[in-house]
C-alpha positions in Angstrom: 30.1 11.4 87.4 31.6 11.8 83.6 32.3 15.2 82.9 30.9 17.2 79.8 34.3 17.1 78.0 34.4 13.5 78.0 30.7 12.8 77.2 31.0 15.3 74.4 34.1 13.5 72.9 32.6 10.3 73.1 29.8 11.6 70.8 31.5 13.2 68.1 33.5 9.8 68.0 30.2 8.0 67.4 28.8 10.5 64.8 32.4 10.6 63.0 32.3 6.4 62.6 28.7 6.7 61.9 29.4 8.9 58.6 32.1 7.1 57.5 29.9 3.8 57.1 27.3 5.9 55.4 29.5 7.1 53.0 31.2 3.3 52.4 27.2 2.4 51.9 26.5 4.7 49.6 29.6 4.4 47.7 29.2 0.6 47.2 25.4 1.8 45.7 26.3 3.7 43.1 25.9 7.0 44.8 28.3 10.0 44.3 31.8 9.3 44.9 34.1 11.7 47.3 36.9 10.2 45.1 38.1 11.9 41.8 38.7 8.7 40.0 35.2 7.6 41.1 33.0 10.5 40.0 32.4 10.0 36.2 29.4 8.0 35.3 29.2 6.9 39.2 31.9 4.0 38.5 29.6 2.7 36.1 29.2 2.3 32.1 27.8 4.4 30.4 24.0 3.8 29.2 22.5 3.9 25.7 18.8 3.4 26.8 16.7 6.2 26.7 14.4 7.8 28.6 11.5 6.2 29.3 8.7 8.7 27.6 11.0 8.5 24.7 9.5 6.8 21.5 12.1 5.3 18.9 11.8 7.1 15.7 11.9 4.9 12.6 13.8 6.1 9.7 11.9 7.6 6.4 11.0 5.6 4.1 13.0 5.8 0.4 9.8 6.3 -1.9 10.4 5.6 -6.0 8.3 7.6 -8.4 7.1 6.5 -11.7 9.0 9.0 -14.0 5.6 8.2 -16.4 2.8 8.5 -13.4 4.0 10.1 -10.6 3.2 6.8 -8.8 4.9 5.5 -6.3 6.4 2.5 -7.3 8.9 -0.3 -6.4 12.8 0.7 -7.7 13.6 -1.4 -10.2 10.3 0.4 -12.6 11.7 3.7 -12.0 14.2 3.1 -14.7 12.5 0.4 -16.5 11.9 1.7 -20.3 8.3 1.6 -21.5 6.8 -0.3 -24.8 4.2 1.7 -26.7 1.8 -0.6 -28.3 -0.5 -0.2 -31.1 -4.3 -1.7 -29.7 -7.5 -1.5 -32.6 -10.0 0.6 -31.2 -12.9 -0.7 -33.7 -14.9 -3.5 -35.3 -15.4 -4.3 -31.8 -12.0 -5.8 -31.2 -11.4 -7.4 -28.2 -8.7 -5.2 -26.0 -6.8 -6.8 -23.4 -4.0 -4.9 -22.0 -5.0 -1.6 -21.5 -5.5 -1.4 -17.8 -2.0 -1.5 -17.6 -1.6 1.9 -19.6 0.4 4.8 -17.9 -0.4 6.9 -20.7 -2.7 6.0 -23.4 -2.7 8.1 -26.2 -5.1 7.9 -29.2 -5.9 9.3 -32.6 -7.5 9.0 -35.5 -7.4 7.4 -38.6 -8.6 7.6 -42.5 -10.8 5.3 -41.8 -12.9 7.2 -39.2 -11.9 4.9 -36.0 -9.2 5.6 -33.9 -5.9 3.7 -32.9 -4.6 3.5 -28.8 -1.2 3.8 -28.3 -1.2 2.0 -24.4 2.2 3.2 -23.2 3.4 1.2 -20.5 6.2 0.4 -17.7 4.4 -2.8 -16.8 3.8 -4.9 -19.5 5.5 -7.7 -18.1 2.3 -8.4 -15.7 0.0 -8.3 -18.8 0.2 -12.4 -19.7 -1.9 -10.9 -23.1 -2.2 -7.4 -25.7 -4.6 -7.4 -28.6 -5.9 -6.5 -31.1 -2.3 -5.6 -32.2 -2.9 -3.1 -34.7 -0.9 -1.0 -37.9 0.2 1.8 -37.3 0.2 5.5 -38.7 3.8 7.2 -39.2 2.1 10.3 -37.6 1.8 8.5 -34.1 4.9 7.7 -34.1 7.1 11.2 -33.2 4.9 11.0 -29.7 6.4 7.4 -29.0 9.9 7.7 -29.6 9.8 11.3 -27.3 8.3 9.7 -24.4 11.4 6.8 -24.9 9.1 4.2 -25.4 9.5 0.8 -27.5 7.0 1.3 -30.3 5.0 -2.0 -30.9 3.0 -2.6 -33.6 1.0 -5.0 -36.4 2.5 -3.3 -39.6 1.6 0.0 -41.2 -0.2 1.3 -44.0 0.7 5.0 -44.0 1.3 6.6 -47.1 3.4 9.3 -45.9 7.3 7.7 -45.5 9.2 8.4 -42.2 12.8 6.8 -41.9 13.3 4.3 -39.6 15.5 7.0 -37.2 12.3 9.0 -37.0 10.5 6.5 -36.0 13.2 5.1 -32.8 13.1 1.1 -31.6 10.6 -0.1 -33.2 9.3 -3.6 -32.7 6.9 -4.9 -36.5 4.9 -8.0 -35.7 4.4 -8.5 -39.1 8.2 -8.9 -39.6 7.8 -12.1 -37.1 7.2 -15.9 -37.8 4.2 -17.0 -35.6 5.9 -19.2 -33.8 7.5 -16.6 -31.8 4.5 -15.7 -30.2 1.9 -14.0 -31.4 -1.5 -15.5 -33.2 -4.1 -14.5 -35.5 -7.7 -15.5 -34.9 -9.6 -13.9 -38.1 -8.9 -9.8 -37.8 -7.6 -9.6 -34.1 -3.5 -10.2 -33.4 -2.7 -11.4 -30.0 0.8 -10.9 -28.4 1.8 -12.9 -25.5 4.4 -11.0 -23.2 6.6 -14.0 -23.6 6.5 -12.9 -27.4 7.4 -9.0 -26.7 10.0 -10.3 -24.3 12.0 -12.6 -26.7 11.4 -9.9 -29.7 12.4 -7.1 -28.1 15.8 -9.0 -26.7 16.4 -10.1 -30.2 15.9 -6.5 -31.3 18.9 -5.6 -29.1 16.7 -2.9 -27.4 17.5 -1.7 -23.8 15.0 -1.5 -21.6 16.9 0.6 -18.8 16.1 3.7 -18.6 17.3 6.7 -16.8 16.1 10.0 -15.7 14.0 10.2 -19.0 13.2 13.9 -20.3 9.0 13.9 -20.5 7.0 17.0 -22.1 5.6 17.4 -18.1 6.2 18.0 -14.7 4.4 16.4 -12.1 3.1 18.6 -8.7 5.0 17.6 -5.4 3.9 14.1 -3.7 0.5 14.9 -1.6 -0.1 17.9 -3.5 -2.9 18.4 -6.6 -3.8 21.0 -9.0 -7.0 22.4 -9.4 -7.3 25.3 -12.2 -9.3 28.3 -11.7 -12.0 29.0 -13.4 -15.6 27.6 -13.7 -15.6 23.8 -12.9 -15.8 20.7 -15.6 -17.6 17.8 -14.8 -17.0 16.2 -18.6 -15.3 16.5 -21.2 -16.5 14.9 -24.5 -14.1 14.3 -28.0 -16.0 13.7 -31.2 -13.6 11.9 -33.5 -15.6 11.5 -36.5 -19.4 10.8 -36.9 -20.7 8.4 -34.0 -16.9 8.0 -32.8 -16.9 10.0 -29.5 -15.0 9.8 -26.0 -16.7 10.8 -22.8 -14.6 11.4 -19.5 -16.2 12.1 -16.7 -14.9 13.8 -13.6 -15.1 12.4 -10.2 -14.0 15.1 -7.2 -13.7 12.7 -4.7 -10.9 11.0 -6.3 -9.8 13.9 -9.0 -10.0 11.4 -11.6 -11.9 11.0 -14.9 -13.3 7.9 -16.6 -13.4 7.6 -19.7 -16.1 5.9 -22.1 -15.6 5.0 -26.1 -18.9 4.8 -27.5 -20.1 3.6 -24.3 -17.3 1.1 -23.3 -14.8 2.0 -20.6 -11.3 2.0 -21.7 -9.1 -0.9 -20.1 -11.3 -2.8 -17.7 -9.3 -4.8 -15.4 -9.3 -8.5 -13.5 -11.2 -6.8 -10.8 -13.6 -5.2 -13.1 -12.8 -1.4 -12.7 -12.1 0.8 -15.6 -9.1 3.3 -16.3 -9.4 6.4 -14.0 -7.0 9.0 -15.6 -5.8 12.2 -13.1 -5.0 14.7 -16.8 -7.0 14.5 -20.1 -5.3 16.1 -22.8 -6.1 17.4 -26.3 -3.6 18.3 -28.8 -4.6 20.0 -32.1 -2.5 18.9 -34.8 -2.6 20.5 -38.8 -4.0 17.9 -41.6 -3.2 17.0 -44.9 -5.4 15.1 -47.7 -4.2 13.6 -50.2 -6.2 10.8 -52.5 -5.7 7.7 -53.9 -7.2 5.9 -56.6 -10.0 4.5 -54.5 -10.0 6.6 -51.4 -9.0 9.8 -49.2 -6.6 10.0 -46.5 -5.0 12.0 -44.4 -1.9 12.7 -42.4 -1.3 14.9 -38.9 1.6 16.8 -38.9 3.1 15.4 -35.3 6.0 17.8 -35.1 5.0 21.4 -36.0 3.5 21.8 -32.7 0.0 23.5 -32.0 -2.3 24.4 -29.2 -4.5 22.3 -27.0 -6.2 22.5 -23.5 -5.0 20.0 -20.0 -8.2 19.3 -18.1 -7.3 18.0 -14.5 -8.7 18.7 -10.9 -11.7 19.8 -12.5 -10.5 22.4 -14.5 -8.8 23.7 -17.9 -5.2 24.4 -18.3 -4.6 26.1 -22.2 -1.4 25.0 -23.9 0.5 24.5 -26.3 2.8 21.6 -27.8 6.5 21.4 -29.8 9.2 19.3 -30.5 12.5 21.2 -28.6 15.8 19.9 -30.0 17.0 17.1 -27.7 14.0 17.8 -25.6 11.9 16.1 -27.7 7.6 16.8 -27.0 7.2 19.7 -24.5 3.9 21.0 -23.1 4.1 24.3 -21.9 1.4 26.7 -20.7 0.3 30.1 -21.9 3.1 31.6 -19.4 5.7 29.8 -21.4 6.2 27.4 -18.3 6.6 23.7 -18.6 3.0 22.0 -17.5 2.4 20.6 -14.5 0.4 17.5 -13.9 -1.5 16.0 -11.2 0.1 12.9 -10.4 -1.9 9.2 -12.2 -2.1 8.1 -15.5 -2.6 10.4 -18.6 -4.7 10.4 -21.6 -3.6 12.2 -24.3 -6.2 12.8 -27.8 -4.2 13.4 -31.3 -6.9 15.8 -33.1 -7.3 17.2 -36.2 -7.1 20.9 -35.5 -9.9 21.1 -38.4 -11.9 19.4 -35.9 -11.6 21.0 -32.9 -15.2 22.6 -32.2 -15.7 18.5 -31.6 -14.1 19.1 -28.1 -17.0 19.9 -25.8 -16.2 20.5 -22.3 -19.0 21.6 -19.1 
């Protein structure tokens, strides 16, 4: 019979091999190393995946603003100079171009209509602008302060303005025909092809950067909505039948606006300017007579008051040319004005005439 030493010797012998192949098995798997050299990232490379709940995260986007808008927009617009052109706004001219406005600014004239200066950073998708119309010297201050090429079908003001008051301007009238624009009885029609070769044989740039503008915008997602009891229209009588009507939709904080019933700037899909800030400037007036009639002139640089309706509400200001600054809106707190971000409709008004502003 064995004794208890040796049967006691012969199984530590079998446990002892017994861990050792274990630990060559486990070894060979990946597992935890009893060697130094072995113990860093189990022998292995190190892994880049991650964990399994973990979701990728894709980078921010890079968004452009239109400096003009607010708008997002691709990057090459966000320093692409505006034009400023000159569209009739009577006689029942036919407009084309206007939907493409970023601001659209009108004002009146001595002959009780208005004119439209449609200020835009995409002109180059409008194929066609008319009716090209002249201009007034007092409309143009407004155009070379928001850096805008000032387009146009000649002028008849009597006041005189030098040509550095009046920045790039581009004189239809000063063209042959052939370089593309027409005349079908009253109405002038410019082809973008026409704009594009004037403007390049005008020497104008059409870069633009970080332009100075009489506004701030609110930050991206945000909106403005003054205090104060809510307006649902706001209505501009410039002369006797000549009126504009916006009306304010809260659903989309826009207004749309109506000239003697017409919208303003109906586009290929049929849906009229919407514009986020209606604004009113009142502007000092001057008479003076001719032989045969009576005219007028604004004065566009001394600066006055004027109200900002957007979100549904009133904001009053004030306007003024600023040295370099140019055109500045500031509220009553002596603040620059801030804007909900869209498009912009800005009225010239005779400040005789301001009791034919009618807001509720």
């Amino acid at each position: 019979m064995k004794s208890a030493k040796f049967v006691f010797q012969k199984t530590s012998l079998l446990l002892f091999a017994l861990f050792v192949l274990t630990s060559c098995l486990c070894t060979s798997c990946g597992a935890p190393s009893f060697l130094p050299e072995q113990n860093e990232n189990n022998g292995q490379a190190p892994s880049n995946d991650l964990p399994a709940n973990t979701v990728p995260q894709e980078p921010e986007p890079i968004l452009h603003y239109n400096p003009y808008t607010g708008l997002v927009c691709d990057e090459e617009s966000v320093s692409y100079r505006p034009i400023s052109i000159c569209i009739g706004n009577f006689d029942n001219k036919i407009q084309n171009g206007l939907s493409f406005a970023d601001i659209l600014i009108e004002a009146p004239v001595p002959s009780g209509e208005t004119r439209l200066w449609a200020l835009t950073t995409s002109w180059q998708q409008a194929s066609l602008f008319s009716s090209v119309s002249s201009v007034r010297d007092y409309m143009m201050p407004i155009s070379k302060s928001l850096h805008a090429i000032s387009v146009f079908y000649g002028s008849n003001d009597r006041s005189q303005s030098t040509e550095a008051d009046k920045g790039d301007c581009l004189d239809l009238s000063a063209l042959s025909q052939s370089s593309g624009y027409w005349q079908e009885g009253t109405s002038i029609y410019a082809s973008k092809e026409c704009l594009e070769g004037a403007i390049s044989a005008a020497g104008y740039s059409l870069t633009l950067q970080n332009p100075a503008l009489p506004y701030l915008f609110c930050e991206p997602k945000a909106s403005i909505s003054p205090q104060g009891n809510p307006i649902s229209t706001v209505k501009i009588r410039y002369g006797v039948g000549k009126e504009a009507l916006f009306s304010y939709d809260k659903n989309t904080m826009t207004y749309q606006g109506k000239k003697n019933g017409e919208y303003y700037g109906i586009n290929q899909e049929g849906t009229p300017l919407s514009f986020a800030n209606v604004l009113v400037l009142f502007h000092n007036v001057t008479q003076y007579d001719s032989e045969n009639d009576s005219y007028f002139t604004l004065d566009a640089e001394a600066g006055g008051s004027g109200y900002c309706y957007t979100g549904g509400g009133v904001i009053r200001i004030t306007w003024q040319y600023e040295n370099e600054q140019g055109l500045v809106f500031r509220m009553e707190n002596g603040e620059k004005l801030t804007l909900n971000r869209g498009k912009t409709y800005i009225s010239m008004m005779k400040v005789t005439e301001s009791t034919g502003v009618i807001a509720k």
